[in-house]
C-alpha positions as CSV (number, residue, x, y, z in Angstrom):
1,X,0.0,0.0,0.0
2,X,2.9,2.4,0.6
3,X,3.9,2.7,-3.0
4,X,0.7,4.1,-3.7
5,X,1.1,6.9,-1.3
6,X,2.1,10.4,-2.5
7,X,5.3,12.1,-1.6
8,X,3.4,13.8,0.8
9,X,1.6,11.4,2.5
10,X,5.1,9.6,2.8
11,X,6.0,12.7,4.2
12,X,3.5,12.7,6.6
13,X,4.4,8.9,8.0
14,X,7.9,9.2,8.5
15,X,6.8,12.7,10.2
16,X,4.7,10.2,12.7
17,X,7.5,8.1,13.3
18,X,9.5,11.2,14.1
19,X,6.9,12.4,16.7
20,X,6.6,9.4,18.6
21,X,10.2,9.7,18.6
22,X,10.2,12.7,20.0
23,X,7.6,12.3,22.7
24,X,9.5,9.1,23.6
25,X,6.7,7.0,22.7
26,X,6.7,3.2,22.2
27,X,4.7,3.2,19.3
28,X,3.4,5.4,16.6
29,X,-0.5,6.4,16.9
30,X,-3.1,8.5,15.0
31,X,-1.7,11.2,17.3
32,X,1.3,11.4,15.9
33,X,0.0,11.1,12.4
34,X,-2.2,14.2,13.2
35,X,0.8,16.4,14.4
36,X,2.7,15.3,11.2
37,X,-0.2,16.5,9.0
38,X,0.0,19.7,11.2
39,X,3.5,20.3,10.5
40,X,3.7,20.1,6.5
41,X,3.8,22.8,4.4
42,X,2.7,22.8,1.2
43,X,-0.2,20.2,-0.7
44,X,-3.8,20.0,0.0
45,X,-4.0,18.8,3.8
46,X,-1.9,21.9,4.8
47,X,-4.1,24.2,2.8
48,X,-7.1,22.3,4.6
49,X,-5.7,22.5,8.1
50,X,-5.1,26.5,7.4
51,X,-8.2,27.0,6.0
52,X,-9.9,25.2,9.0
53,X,-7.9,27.1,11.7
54,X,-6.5,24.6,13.1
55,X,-2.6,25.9,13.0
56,X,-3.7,28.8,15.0
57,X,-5.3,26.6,17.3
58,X,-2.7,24.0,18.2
59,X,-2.1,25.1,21.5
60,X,-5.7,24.3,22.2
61,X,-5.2,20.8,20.3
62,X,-2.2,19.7,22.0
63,X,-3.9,20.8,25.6
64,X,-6.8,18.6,24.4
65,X,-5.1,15.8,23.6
66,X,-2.9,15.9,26.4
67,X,-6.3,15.9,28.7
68,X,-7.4,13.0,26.9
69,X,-4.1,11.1,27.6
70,X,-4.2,11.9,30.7
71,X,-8.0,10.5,30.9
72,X,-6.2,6.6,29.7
73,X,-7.0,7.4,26.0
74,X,-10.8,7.8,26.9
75,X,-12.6,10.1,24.2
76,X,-15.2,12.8,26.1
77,X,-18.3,10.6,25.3
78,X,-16.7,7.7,26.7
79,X,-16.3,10.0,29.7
80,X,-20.1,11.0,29.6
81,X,-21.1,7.6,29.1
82,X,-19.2,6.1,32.3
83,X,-20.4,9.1,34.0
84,X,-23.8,8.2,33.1
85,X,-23.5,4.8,35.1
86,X,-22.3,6.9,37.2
87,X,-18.5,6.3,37.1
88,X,-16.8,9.7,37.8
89,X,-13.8,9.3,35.9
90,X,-11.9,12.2,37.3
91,X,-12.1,11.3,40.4
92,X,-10.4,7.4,39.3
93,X,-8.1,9.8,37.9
94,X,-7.1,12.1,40.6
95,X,-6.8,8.6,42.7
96,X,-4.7,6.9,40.4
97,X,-2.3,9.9,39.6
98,X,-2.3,10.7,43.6
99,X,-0.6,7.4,44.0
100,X,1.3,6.7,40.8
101,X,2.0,10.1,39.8
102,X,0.8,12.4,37.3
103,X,0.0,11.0,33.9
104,X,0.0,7.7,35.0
105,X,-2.9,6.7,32.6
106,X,-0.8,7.7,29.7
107,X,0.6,4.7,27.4
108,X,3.1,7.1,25.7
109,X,4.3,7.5,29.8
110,X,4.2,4.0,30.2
111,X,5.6,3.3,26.9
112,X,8.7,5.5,27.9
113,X,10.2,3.4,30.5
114,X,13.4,1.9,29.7
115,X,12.7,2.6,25.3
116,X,15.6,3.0,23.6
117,X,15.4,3.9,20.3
118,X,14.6,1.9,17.4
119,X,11.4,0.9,15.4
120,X,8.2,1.5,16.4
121,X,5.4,0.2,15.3
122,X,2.1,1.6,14.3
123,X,-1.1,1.4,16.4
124,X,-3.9,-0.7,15.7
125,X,-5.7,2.4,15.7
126,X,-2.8,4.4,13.6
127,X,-3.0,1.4,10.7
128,X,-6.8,1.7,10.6
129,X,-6.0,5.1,9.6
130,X,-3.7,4.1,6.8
131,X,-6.2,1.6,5.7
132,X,-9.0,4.3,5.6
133,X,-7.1,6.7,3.7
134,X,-6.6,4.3,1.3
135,X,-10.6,3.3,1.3
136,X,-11.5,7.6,1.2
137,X,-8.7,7.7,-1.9
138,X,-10.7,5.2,-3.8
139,X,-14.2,6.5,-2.8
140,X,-13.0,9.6,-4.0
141,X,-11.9,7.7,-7.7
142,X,-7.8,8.7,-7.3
143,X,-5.5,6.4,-8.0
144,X,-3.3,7.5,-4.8
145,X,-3.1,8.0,-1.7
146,X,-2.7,11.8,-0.7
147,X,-2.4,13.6,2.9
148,X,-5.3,14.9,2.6
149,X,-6.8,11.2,2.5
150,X,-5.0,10.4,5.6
151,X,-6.6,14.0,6.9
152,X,-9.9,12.5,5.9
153,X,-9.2,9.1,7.4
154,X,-8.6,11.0,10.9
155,X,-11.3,12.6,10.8
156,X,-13.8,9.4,10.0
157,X,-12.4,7.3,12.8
158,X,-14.0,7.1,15.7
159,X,-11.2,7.9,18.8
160,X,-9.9,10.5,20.8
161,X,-8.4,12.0,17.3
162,X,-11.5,12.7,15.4
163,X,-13.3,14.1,18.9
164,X,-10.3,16.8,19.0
165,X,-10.8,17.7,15.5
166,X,-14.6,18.0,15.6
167,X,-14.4,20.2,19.0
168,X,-12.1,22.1,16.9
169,X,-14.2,22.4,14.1
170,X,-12.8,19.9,11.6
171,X,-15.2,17.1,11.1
172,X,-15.2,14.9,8.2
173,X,-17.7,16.8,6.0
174,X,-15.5,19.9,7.0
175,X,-12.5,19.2,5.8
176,X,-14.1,17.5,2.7
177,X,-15.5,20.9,1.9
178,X,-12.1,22.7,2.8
179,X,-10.5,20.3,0.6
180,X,-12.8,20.0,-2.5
181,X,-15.3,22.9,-2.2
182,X,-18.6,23.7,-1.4
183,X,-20.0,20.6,-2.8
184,X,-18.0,18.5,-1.5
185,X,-19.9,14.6,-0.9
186,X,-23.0,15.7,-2.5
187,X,-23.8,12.8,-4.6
188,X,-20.2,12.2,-5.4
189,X,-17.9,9.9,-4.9
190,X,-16.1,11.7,-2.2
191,X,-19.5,10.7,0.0
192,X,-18.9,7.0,-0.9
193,X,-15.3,7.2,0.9
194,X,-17.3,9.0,3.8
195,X,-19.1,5.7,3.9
196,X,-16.4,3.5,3.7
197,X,-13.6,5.0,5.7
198,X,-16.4,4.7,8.9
């Protein structure tokens, strides 16, 4: 599948690998993919992420996610749903972290104990993704696999990741307009990779 990817979206995965790099993480996740997309210049996704806002909001994006790693990876409706069982997860939290330490829900913290470097793998989670993009790219009829496809594929997969965006204002029919107008997935084949990237 990687030989169908654009220079670009290669870009963009060796740009995850060097995130979880630097954040010490044992493995690379849709995370990291996001903050790769975030940090190219040039080609559709980064004209998509400007147009959306989201460059000038990635203070806000990296709080949020940081929140959610701190929550065990746990998206805000997971949050709502335990709480409506009534399972207060900030209060598991503030008892864990009081006696393990802050962050000690995180996996990337977890993850960093003893790593050296090396490879690291993709998530489950992360390969979805690829997969996705992959799915969006042939809804859409193009022969390969672009960043804004792997922007797409974030944004139509369920997870902490697409929560951020869409509290940020980048859902999937968003950035689908951002990326190919107005119209966008109105009885074209962009709303078929909608369909098959969920």
């Amino acid at each position: 599948m990687f030989e169908r990817f654009t220079r670009g979206a290669r870009a963009t995965v060796k740009g995850a690998v060097a995130q979880a790099e630097r954040a010490g993480a044992g493995s690379v996740t849709e995370e990291h993919l996001l903050l790769a997309l975030l940090e190219q210049e040039g080609g559709r996704a980064a004209f998509a992420v400007t147009a959306l806002g989201l460059h000038d909001r990635r203070a806000s994006l990296d709080a949020a996610f940081a929140e959610a790693r701190r929550r065990g990876g746990l998206t805000r409706a997971d949050t709502d749903a335990l709480a409506g069982i009534g399972i207060d997860l900030g209060a598991i939290v503030s008892r864990v972290e009081g006696a393990h330490g802050e962050g000690a829900l995180d996996a990337d913290r977890r993850g960093r104990r003893g790593w050296w470097s090396g490879h690291r793998p993709f998530t489950p989670g992360a390969k979805t993704v690829l997969e996705n993009a992959l799915r969006v790219a042939l809804g859409r009829g193009d022969r390969f696999i672009g960043e804004e496809h792997l922007l797409l594929a974030l944004t139509a997969k369920p997870g902490v990741v697409a929560d951020v965006l869409a509290e940020h204002g980048a859902t999937y029919a968003a950035v689908q307009r951002a990326l190919y107008g107005p119209d966008a997935g109105r009885g074209d084949a962009g709303g078929q990779g909608h369909a098959q990237a969920g």
